[in-house]
MARTOR-963732 format. One record per residue (C-alpha): residue number from 1; residue in three letters; z, x, y. Coordinates in pm, whole numbers. Layout:
<rs>
<r nr="NUM" rest="ala" zz="Z" xx="X" yy="Y"/>
...
</rs>
This chain:
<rs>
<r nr="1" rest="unk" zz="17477" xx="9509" yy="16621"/>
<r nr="2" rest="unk" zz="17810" xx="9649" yy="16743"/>
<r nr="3" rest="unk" zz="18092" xx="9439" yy="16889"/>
<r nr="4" rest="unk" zz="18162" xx="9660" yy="17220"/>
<r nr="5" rest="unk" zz="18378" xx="9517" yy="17509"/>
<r nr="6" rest="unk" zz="18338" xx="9681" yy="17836"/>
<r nr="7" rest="unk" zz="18528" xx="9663" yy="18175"/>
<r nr="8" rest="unk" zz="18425" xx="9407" yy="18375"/>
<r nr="9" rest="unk" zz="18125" xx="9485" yy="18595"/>
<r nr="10" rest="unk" zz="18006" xx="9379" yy="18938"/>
<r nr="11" rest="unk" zz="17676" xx="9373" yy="18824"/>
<r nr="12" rest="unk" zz="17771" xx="9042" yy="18615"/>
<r nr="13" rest="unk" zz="17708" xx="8816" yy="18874"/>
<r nr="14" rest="unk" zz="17379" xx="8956" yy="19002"/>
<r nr="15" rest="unk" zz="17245" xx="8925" yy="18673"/>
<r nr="16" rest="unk" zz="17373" xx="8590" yy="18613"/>
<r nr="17" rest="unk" zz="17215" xx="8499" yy="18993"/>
<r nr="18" rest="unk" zz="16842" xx="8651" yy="18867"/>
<r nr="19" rest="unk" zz="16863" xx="8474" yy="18519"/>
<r nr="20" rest="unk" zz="17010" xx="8107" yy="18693"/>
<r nr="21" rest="unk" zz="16671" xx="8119" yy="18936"/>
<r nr="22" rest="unk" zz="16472" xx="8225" yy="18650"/>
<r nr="23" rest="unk" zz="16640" xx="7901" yy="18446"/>
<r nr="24" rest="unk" zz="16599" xx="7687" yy="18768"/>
<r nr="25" rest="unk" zz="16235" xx="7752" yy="18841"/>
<r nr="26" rest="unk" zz="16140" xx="7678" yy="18474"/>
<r nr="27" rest="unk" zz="16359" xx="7368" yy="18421"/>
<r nr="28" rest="unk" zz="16533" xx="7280" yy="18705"/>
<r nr="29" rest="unk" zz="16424" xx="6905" yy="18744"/>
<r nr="30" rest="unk" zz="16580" xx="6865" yy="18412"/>
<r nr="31" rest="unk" zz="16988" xx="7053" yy="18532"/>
<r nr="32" rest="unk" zz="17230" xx="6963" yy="18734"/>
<r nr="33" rest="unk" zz="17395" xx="7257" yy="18704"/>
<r nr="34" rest="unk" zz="17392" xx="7620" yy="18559"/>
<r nr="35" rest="unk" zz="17723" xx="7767" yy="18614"/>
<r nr="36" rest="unk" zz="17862" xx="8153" yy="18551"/>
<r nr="37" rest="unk" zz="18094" xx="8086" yy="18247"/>
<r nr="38" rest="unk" zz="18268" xx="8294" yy="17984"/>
<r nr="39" rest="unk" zz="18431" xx="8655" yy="18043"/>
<r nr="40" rest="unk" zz="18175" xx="8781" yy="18213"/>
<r nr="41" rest="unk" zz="18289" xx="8511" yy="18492"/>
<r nr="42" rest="unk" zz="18625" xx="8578" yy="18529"/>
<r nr="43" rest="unk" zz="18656" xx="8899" yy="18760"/>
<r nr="44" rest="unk" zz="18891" xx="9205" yy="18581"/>
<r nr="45" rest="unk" zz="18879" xx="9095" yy="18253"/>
<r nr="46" rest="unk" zz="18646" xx="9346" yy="17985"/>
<r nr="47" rest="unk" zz="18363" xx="9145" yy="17801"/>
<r nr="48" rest="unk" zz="18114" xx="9172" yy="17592"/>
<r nr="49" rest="unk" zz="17834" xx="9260" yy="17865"/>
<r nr="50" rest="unk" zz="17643" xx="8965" yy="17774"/>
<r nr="51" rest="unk" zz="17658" xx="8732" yy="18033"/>
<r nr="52" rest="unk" zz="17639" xx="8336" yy="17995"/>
<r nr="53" rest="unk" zz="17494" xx="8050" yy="18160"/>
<r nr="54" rest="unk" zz="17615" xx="7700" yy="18092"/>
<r nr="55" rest="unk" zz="17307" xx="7496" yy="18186"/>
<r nr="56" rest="unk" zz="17387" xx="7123" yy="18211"/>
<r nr="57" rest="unk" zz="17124" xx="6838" yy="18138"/>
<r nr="58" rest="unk" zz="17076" xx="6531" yy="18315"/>
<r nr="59" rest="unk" zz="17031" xx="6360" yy="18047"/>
<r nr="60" rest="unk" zz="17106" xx="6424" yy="17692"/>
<r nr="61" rest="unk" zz="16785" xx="6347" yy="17547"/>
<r nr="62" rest="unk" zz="16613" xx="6638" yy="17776"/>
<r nr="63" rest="unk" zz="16809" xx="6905" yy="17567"/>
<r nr="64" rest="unk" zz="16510" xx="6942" yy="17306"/>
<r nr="65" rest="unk" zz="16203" xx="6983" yy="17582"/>
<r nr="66" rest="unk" zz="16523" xx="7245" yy="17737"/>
<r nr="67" rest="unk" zz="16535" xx="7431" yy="17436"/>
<r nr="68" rest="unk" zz="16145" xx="7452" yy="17365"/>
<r nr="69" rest="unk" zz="16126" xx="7564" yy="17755"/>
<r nr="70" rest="unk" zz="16400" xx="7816" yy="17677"/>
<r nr="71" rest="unk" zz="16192" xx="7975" yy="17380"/>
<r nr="72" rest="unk" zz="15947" xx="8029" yy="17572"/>
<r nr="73" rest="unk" zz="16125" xx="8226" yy="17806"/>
<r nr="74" rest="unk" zz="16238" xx="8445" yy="17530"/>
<r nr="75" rest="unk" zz="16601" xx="8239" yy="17408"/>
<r nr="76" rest="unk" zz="16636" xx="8198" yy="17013"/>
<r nr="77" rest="unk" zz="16793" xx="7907" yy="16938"/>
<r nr="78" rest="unk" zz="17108" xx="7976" yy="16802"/>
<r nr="79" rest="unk" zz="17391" xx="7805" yy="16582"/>
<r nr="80" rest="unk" zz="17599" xx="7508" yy="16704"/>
<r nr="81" rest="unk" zz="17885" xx="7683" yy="16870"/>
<r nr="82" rest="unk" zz="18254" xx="7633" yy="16815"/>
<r nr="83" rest="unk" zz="18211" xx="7333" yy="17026"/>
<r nr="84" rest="unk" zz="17879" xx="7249" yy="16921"/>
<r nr="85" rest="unk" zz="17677" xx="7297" yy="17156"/>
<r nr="86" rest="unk" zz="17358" xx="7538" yy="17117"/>
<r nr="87" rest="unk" zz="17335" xx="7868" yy="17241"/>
<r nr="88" rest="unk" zz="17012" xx="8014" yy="17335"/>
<r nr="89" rest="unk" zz="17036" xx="8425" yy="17358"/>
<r nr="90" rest="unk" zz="16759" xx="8607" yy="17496"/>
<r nr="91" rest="unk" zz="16803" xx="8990" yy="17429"/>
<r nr="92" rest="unk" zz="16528" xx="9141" yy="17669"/>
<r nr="93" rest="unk" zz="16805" xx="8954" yy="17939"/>
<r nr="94" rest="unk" zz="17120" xx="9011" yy="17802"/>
<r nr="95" rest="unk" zz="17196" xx="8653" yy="17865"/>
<r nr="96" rest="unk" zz="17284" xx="8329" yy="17659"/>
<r nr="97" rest="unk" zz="17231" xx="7964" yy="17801"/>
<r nr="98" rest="unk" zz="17482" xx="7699" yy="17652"/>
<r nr="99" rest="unk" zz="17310" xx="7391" yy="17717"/>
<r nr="100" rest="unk" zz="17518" xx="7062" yy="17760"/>
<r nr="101" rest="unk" zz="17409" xx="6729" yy="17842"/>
<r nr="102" rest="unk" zz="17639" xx="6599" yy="18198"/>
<r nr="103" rest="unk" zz="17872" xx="6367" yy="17983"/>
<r nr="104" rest="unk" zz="17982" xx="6651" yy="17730"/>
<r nr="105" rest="unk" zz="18318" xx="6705" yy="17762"/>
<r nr="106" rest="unk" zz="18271" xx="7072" yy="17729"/>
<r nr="107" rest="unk" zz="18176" xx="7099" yy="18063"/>
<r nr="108" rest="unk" zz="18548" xx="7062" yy="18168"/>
<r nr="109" rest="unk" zz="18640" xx="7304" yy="17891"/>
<r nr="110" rest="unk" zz="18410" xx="7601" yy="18007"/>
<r nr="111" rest="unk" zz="18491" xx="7505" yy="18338"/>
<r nr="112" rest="unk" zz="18876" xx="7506" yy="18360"/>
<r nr="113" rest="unk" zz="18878" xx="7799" yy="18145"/>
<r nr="114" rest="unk" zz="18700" xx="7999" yy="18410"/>
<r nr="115" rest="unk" zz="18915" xx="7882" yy="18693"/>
<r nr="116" rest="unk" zz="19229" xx="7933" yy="18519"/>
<r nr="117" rest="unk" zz="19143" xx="8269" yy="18445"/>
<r nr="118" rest="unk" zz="19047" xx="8320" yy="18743"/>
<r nr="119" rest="unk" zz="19418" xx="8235" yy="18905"/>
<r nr="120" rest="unk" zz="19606" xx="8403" yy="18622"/>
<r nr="121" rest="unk" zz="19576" xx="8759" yy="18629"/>
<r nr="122" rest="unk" zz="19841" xx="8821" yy="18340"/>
<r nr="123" rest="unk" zz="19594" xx="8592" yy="18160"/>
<r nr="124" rest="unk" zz="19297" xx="8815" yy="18226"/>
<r nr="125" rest="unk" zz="19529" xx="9062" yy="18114"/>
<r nr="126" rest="unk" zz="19637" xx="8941" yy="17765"/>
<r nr="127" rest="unk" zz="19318" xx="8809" yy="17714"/>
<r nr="128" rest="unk" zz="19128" xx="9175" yy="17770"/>
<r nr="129" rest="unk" zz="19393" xx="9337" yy="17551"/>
<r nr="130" rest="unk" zz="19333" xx="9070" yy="17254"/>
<r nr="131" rest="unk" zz="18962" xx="9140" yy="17276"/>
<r nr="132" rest="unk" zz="19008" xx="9514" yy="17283"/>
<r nr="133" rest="unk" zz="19230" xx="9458" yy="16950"/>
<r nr="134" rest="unk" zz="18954" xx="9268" yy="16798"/>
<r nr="135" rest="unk" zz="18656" xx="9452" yy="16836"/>
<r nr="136" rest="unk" zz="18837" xx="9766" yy="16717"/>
<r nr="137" rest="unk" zz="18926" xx="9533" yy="16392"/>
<r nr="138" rest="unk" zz="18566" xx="9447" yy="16321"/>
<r nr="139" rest="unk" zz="18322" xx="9646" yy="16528"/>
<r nr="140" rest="unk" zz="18020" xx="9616" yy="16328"/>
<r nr="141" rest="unk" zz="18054" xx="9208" yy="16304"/>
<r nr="142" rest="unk" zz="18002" xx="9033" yy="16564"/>
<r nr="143" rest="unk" zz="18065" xx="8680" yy="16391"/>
<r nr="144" rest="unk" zz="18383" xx="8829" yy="16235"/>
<r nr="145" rest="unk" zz="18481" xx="8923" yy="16597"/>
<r nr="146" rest="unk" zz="18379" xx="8558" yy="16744"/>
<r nr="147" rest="unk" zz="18566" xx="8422" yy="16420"/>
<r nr="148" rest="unk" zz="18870" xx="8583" yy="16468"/>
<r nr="149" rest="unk" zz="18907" xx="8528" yy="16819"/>
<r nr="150" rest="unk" zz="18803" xx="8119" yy="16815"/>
<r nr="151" rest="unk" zz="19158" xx="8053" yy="16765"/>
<r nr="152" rest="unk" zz="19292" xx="8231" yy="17064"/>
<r nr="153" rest="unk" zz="19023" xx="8061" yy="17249"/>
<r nr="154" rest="unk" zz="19085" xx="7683" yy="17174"/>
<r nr="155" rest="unk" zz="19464" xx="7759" yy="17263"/>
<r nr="156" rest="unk" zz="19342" xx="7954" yy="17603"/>
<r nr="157" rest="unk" zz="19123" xx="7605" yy="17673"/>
<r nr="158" rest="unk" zz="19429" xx="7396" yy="17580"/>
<r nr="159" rest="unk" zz="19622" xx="7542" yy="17821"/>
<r nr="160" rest="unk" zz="19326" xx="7567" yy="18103"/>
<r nr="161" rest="unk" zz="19203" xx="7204" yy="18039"/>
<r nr="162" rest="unk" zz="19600" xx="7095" yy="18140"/>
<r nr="163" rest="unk" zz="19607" xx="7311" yy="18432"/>
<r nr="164" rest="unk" zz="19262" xx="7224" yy="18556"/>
<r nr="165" rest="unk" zz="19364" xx="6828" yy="18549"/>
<r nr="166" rest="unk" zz="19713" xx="6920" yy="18699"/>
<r nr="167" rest="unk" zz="19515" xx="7060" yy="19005"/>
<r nr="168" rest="unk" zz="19268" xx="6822" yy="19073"/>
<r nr="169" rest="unk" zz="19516" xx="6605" yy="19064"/>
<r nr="170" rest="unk" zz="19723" xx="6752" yy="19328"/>
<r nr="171" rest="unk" zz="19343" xx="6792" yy="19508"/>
<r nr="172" rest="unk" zz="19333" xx="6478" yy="19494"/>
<r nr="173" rest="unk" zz="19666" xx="6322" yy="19622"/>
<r nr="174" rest="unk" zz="19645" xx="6627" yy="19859"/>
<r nr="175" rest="unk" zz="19327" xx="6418" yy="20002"/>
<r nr="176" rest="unk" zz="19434" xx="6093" yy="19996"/>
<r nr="177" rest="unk" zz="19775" xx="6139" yy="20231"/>
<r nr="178" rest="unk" zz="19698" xx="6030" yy="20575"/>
<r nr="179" rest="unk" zz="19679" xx="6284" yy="20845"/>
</rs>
């Protein structure tokens, strides 16, 4: 498999749309949320064109009837990712699931990054151009390419997770002024 990283695509969102109801009508009672996450999310920047779902469970101890449901849909269970949670790929799709339980605090992680990126456009920027750099460096490994790009990515969530908390913050003291 080669590591290639396209521009970003308005077809991103479509697909993640198609593959969220497909999620929903086989598991839904069991989410709370499947959210757009990773590059493919974040308008501008170039990504792998592999788009991923963050799929949140009620309850933690739904994950493995999730998962078997998943198979069965055509996801392999993958390795624990850097943050340990599972990711589910599912090739006929072009789509992986990263399945959380609500309390994870990964959720905020994935989240923040998205909406950080998403309000920094000279972070879409660097970002892309990083990417570009790796996948010419190892464009026949894709776990070289995730490996070498893991510690960009824990600095980029750093950085997001203390923005993110700085704004809802504000949100929130925004709210609670009277009138």
């Amino acid at each position: 498999m080669r590591v290639r990283v396209v521009p970003y695509s308005g077809t991103w969102p479509l697909r993640f749309e198609a593959e969220s109801a497909r999620l929903r009508a086989a598991v839904g009672s069991e989410l709370v949320a499947i959210v757009h996450v990773g590059a493919t999310a974040v308008p501008g920047l170039w990504a792998r064109p592999e788009v991923d779902l963050l799929a949140v469970a009620r309850d933690v101890r739904a994950l493995g009837g999730v998962i078997a449901t998943l198979a069965g849909l055509g996801y392999e269970p993958g390795a624990p990712a850097r943050d340990g949670i599972r990711v589910g790929v599912c090739t006929e799709a072009a789509t992986a699931v990263h399945l959380v339980g609500s309390s994870d605090p990964a959720v905020e992680g994935y989240l923040a990054v998205r909406a950080f990126l998403r309000a920094h456009p000279e972070s879409v920027l660097h970002y892309g151009r990083h990417k570009h750099r790796l996948a010419r460096r190892h464009p026949a490994d894709p776990a070289a390419y995730a490996g070498a790009k893991a510690a960009f990515l824990v600095a980029l969530e750093r950085q997001a997770v203390r923005w993110y908390r700085r704004q809802a913050r504000a949100a929130s003291a925004a709210g609670a002024r009277p009138g």
